[in-house]
C-alpha positions in Angstrom: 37.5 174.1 23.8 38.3 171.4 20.9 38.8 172.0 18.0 36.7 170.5 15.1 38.5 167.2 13.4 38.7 167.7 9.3 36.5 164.8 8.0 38.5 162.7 5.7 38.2 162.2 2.5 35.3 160.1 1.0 36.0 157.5 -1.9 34.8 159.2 -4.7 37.1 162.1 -4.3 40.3 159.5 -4.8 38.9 157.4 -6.9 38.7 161.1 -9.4 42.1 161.7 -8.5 43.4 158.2 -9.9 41.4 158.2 -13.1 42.9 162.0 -14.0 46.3 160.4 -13.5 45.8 157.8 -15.9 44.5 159.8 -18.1 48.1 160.8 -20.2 48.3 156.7 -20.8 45.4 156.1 -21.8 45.6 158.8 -24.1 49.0 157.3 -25.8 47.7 153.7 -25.9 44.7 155.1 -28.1 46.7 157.3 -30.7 48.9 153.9 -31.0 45.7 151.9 -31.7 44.9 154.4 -33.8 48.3 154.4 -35.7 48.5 150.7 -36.2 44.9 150.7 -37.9 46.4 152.9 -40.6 48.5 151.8 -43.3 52.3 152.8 -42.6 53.9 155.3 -45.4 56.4 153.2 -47.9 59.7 154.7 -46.8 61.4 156.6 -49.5 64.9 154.8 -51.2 68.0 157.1 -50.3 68.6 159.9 -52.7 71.7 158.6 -55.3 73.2 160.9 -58.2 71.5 159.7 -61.6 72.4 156.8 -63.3 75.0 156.3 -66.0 74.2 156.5 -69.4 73.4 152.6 -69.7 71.9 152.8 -66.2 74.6 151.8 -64.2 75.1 154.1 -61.6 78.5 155.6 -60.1 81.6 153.5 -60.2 82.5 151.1 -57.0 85.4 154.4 -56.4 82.3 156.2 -55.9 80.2 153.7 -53.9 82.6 152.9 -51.5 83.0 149.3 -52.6 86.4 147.8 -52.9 88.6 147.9 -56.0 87.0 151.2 -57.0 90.4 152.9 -57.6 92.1 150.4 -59.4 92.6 150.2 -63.1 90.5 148.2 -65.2 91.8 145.4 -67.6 90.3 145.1 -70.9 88.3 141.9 -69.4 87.6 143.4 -66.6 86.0 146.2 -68.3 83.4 144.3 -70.3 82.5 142.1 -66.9 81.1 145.5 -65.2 78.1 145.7 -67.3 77.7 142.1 -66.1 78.2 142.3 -62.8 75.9 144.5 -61.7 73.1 143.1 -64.2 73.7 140.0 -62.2 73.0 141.9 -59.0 69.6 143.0 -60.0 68.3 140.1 -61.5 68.8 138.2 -58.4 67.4 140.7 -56.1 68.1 141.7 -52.6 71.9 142.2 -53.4 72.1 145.4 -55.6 71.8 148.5 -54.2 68.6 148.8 -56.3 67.3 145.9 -54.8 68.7 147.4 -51.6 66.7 150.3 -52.1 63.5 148.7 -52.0 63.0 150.4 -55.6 63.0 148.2 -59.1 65.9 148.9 -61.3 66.2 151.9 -63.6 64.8 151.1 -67.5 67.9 152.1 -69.2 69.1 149.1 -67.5 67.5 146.8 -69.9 69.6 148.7 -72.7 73.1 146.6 -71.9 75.3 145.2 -74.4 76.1 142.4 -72.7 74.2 139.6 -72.2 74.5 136.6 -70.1 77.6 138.3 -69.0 79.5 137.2 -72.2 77.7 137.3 -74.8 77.2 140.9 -77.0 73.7 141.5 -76.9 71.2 141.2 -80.0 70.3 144.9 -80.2 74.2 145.4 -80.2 74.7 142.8 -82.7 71.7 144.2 -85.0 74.1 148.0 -85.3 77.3 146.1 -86.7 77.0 147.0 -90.9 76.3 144.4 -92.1 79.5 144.0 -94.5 79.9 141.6 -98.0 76.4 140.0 -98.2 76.6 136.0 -99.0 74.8 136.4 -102.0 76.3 139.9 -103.1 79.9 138.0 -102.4 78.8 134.7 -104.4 77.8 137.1 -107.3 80.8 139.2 -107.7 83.4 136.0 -107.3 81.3 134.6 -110.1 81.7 137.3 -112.5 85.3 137.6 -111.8 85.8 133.9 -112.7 84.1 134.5 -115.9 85.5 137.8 -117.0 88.8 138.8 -118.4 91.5 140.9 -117.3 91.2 144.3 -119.1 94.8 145.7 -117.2 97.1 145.5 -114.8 98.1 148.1 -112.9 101.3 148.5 -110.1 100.4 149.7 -106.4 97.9 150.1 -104.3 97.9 145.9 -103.4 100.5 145.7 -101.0 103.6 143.6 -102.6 105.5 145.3 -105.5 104.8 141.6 -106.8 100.9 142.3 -106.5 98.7 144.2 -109.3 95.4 146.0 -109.3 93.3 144.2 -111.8 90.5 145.8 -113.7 88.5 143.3 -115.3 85.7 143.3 -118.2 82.8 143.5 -116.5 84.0 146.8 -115.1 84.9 145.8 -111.3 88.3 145.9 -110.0 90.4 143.1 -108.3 94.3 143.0 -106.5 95.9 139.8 -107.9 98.3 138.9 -105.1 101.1 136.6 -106.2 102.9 134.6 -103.3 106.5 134.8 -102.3 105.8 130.9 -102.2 102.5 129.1 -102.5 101.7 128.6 -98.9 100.9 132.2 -98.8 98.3 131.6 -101.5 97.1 128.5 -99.4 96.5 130.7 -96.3 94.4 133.4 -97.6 92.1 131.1 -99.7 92.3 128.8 -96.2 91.5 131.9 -94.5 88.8 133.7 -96.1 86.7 130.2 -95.8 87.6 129.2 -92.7 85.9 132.7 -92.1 82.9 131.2 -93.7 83.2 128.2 -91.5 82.9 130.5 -88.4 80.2 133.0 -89.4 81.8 135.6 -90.1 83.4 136.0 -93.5 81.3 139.1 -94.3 84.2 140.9 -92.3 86.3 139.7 -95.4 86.1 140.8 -98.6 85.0 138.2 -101.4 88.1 136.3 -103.4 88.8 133.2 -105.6 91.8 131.9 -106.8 92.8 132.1 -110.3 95.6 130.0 -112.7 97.6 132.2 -114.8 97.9 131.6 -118.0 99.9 134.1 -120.2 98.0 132.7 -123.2 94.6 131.6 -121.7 91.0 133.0 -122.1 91.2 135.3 -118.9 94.7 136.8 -119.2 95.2 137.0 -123.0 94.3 140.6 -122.8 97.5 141.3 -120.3 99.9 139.3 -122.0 102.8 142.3 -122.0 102.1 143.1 -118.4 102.4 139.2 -117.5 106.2 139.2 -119.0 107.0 142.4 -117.1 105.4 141.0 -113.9 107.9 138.1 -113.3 105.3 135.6 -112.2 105.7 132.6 -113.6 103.6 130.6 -116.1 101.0 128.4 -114.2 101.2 130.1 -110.8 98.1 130.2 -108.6 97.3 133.8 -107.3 94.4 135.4 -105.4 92.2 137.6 -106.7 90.2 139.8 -103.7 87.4 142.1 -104.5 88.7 146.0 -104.3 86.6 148.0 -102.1 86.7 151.8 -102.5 86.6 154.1 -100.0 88.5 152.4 -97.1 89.8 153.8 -94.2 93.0 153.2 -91.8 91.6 151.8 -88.3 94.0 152.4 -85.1 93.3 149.8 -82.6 90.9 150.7 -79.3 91.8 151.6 -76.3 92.0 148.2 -74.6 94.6 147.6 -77.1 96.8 151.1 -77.5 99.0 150.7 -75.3 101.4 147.8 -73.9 104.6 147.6 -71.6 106.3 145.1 -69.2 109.0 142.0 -70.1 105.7 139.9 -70.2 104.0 141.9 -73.2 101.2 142.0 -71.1 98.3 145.2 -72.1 97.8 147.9 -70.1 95.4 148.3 -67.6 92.4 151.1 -68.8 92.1 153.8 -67.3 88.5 154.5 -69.1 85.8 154.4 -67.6 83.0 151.5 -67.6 81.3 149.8 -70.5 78.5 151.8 -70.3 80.0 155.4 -70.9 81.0 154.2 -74.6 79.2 155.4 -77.1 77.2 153.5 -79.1 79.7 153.2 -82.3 82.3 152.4 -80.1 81.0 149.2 -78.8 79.7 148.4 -82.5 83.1 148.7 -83.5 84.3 146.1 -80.1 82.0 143.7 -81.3 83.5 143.3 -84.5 87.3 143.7 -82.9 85.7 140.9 -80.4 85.7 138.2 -83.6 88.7 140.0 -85.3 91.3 138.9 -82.4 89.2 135.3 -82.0 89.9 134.8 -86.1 93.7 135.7 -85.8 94.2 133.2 -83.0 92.4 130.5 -84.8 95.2 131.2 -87.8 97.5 132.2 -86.2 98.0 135.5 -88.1 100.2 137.7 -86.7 100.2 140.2 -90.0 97.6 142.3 -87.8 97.7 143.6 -84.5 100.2 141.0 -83.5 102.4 142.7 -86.0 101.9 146.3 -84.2 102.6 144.9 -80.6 105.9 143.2 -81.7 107.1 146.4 -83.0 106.8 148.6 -79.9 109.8 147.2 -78.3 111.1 149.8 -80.7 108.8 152.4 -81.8 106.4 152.9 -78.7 103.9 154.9 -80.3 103.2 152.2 -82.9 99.7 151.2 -81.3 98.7 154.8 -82.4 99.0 154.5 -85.7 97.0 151.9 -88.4 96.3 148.8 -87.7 98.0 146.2 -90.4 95.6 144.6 -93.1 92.9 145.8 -91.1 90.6 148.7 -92.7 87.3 150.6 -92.2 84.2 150.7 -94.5 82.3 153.9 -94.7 79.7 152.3 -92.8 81.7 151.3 -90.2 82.2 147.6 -90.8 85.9 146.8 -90.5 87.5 144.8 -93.1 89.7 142.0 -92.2 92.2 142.5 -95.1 95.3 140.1 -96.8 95.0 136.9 -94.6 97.6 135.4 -96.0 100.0 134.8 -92.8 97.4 132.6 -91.3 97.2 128.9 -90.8 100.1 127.5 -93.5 102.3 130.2 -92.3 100.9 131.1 -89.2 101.4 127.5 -87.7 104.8 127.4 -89.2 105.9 130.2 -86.6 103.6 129.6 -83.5 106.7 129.4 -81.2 107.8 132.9 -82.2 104.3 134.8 -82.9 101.8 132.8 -80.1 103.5 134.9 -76.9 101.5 137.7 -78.6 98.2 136.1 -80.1 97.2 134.4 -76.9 97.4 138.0 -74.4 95.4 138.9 -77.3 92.7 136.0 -76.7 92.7 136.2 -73.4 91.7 140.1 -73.7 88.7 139.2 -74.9 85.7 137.8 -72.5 82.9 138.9 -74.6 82.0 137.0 -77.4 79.3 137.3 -80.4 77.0 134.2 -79.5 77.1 133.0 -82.9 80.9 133.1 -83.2 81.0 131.2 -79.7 77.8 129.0 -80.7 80.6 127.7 -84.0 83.4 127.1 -81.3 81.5 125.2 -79.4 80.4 123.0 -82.4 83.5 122.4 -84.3 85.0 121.7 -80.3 82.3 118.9 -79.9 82.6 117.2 -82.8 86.2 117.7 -83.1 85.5 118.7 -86.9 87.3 122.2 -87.6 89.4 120.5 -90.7 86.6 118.7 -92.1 84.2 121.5 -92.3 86.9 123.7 -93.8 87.7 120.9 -96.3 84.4 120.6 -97.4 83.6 124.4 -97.6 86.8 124.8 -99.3 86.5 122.1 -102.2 83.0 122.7 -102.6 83.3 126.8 -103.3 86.9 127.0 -105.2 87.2 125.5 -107.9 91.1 125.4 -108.1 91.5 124.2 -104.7 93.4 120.9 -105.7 96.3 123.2 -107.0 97.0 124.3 -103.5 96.0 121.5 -101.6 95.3 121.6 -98.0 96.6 121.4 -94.4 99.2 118.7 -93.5 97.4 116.7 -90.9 99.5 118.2 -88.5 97.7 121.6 -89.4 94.9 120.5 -89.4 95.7 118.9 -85.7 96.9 122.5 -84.9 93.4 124.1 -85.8 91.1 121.9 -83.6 93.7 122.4 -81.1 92.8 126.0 -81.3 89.2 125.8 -81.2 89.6 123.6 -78.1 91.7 126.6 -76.9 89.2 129.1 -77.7 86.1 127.2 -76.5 88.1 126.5 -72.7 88.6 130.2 -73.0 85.2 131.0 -73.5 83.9 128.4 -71.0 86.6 130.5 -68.7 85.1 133.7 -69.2 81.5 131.7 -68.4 82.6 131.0 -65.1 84.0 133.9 -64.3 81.0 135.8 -64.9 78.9 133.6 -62.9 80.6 134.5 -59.7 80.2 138.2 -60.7 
């Protein structure tokens, strides 16, 4: 008996079995049509530690980048801020910008603009020091009134006095050693003027003394007992009460090496200074530009020199330099620059330029001056002029040889390729 053959399988039977194992794909081909019609999510930046306090973020230690570790040179210090400002504006090359997120607001907050330049809101903090017309008031007053007394101390020199004269404001009469000394503080405190800055110095005129004249009859007794002699030109500076002893920053407290050069910081960046600190570095900024120009190494200069035997000298007062209740610093007794400044460049300019070179960020109207007076090769001629045209006994003391006066623009050219320096090397920041 046979046995009954299983019919096969009809068409529709396999064609059911193909389409349910297709199924799983055709399934995943319609979620990923369905995925690409909707918008993707904006992925999230990766999570970073808050910013610094001016927005810069962790140091390049902390970010891995190179150079993290080492110390910072003054210069080097006031590029940071630069640096990474540079970064963001460009875009793409920060890790803000590498983030895919815009940079923090208290960015916008940095000192330093234009990777040299302080910037304006700094600039608007600084005290505004001895007003032009407060300064051209008082040295008019003093010209007119009499000396009331003379008193020792207080003015430096055994040789100087502390006048009080009749309008009831008080003066220190400096009397030179020799009458270059005279020259270089009147030369000083205008080429001051010349550069923007002498509200940083207080007001003073010169003054002929004249044991029988107008001004000094009421002194005569203290003129014999004072050893200056009859005719002698002396300075007479506004006093200012209330001034303080300034020790130098840190980018300046500390020095070793044969070469004199500063120490490397070992602070942090720009941006963790508080706000009067970097007030007080703007003014420090035109401070050590100023000394250069005159050479004056009665300062800071004076300090370094002497830590080849007292090492702790850089933690004491600065020389001639004092602080306002305000803040402002006061560029005091200018008498070592230009006449006798240029007189010892050889010995003093191994310390002054370091100093320069320190410096890379500038006040733009101090470096706006330079840049002038460097064009136009004119640094003598607009101190002559300023000078004859605001003291009236300048032809007692003349002016600069024309080799000082050579010496000066060759300064400013100095200062300007300096500052054109610091330009460049912010650039490639």
């Amino acid at each position: 008996m046979k046995r009954a053959r299983r019919a096969a399988p009809g068409p529709l039977p396999v064609l059911g079995l193909l389409l349910l194992g297709a199924l799983p794909g055709l399934w995943t081909v319609l979620l990923r049509r369905e995925s690409a019609a909707q918008p993707e999510p904006e992925p999230r930046p990766p999570a970073e530690p808050p910013p610094g306090r001016w927005g810069w973020g962790r140091s390049p230690a902390a970010r891995g980048e190179p150079g993290g570790g080492e110390q910072k040179t003054f210069r080097t210090l006031l590029a940071v801020p630069a640096a990474v400002a540079g970064r963001e504006e460009r875009g793409g090359e920060g890790r803000f910008a590498a983030a895919g997120s815009p940079p923090p607001a208290a960015a916008a907050a940095s000192p330093v603009e234009r990777g040299i330049f302080w910037s304006r809101e700094l600039e608007e903090q600084v005290p505004p020091g001895f007003a032009a017309e407060e300064a051209a008031a008082w040295l008019s007053a003093a010209r007119a009134a009499r000396v009331a007394s003379l008193e020792r101390g207080s003015c430096g020199r055994s040789s100087n006095r502390l006048a009080r004269l009749s309008d009831g404001s008080r003066a220190c009469v400096r009397y030179g050693i020799n009458p270059e000394q005279i020259q270089g503080e009147v030369l000083s405190y205008h080429l001051a003027g010349v550069l923007g800055m002498q509200e940083r110095l207080p007001p003073m005129a010169l003054a002929l003394v004249e044991a029988r004249g107008r001004q000094w009859e009421p002194v005569r007794e203290e003129l014999r007992g004072s050893h200056w002699a009859e005719g002698a030109v002396v300075s007479m500076t506004r006093w200012v009460d209330n001034l303080t002893a300034v020790v130098a920053p840190a980018p300046w407290g500390a020095e070793a090496g044969a070469g004199r050069r500063l120490q490397p910081l070992s602070a942090g960046e720009l941006g963790g200074l508080p706000s009067s600190q970097l007030v007080e570095l703007v003014q420090w900024s035109d401070l050590i530009l100023f000394d250069y120009l005159t050479a004056n190494f009665d300062r800071l200069v004076s300090n370094l020199f002497s830590l080849q035997w007292d090492p702790r000298v850089m933690h004491r007062a600065t020389s001639n330099l004092l602080r306002a209740p305000d803040g402002g610093l006061v560029f005091m007794d200018n008498e070592a620059g230009l006449v006798h400044g240029y007189r010892l460049l050889a010995m003093w300019d191994p310390y002054n330029e370091p100093l320069l070179r320190s410096v890379c960020i500038f006040r733009e109207g101090t470096a706006r001056r330079v840049a002038e007076l460097h064009r136009r090769r004119s640094a003598a001629t607009e101190l002559r002029r300023r000078y004859r045209a605001r003291e009236p006994l300048w032809a007692r003391l003349g002016f600069l040889s024309e080799r000082q006066a050579e010496l000066l623009q060759a300064r400013i050219d100095f200062v300007h390729r300096h500052i054109a320096h610091c330009r460049a090397q912010a650039a490639m920041l």
